[in-house]
N, C-alpha and C positions, 0 to 999 in steps of 0.2 A: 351026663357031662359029655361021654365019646357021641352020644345021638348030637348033641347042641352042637360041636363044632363039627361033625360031618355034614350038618344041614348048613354050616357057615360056611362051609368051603362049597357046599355046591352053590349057593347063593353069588360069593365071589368068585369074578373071571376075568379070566388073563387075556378077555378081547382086547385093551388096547398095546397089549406085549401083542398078539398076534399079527394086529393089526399092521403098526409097524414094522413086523419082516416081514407079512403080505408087500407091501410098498414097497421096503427094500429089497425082495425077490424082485417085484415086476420093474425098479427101474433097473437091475441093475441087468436083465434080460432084454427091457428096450434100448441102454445101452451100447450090448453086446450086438443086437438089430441093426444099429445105426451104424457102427463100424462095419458091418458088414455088409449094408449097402453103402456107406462113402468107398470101399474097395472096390465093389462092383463097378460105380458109378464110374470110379477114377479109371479102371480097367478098360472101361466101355466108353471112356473120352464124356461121358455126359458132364459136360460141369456145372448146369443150375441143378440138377439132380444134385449130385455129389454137393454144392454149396447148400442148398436144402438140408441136405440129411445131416449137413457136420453143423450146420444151425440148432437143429432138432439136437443133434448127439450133445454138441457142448450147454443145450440148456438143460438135458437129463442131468449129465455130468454136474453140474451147481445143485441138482437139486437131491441127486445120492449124494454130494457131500454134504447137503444140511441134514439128511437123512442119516448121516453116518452119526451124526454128532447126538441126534437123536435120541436113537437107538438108546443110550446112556440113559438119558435123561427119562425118556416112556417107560422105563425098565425100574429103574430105582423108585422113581416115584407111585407107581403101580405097588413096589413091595414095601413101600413106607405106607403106603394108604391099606397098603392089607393085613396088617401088621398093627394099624392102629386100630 
């Protein structure tokens, strides 16, 4: 019985929990990217740069918030499904 569900745990995995804070790690680092060239840009007078990057930054910005909401949902459902 302890052999059968060690081979069931190694069979099931937590790629798409992973998955999802892969994603939310890297937007929330491209993000941080973007602010920190729209400051640059703004600094250095560029403004189609700077209007580019806070383009770029505010469509990150919508897509870590569908990603926050997420999180929840990839999370629960993963441990309802491993569970059953």
């Amino acid at each position: 019985m302890g052999f059968e569900q060690t081979m069931t745990g190694i069979m099931v995995s937590d790629e798409p929990v992973k998955g999802i804070l892969a994603l939310h790690t890297f937007t929330q680092m491209a993000i941080g990217s973007y602010k920190i060239l729209v400051a640059a840009a703004d600094s250095t007078g560029d403004q189609d740069v700077k209007k580019t990057c806070q383009t770029i930054l505010d469509v990150s910005e919508r897509r870590a918030a569908w990603i926050e909401k997420e999180l929840d949902c990839v999370t629960r459902t993963f441990l309802t499904a491993k569970a059953a």
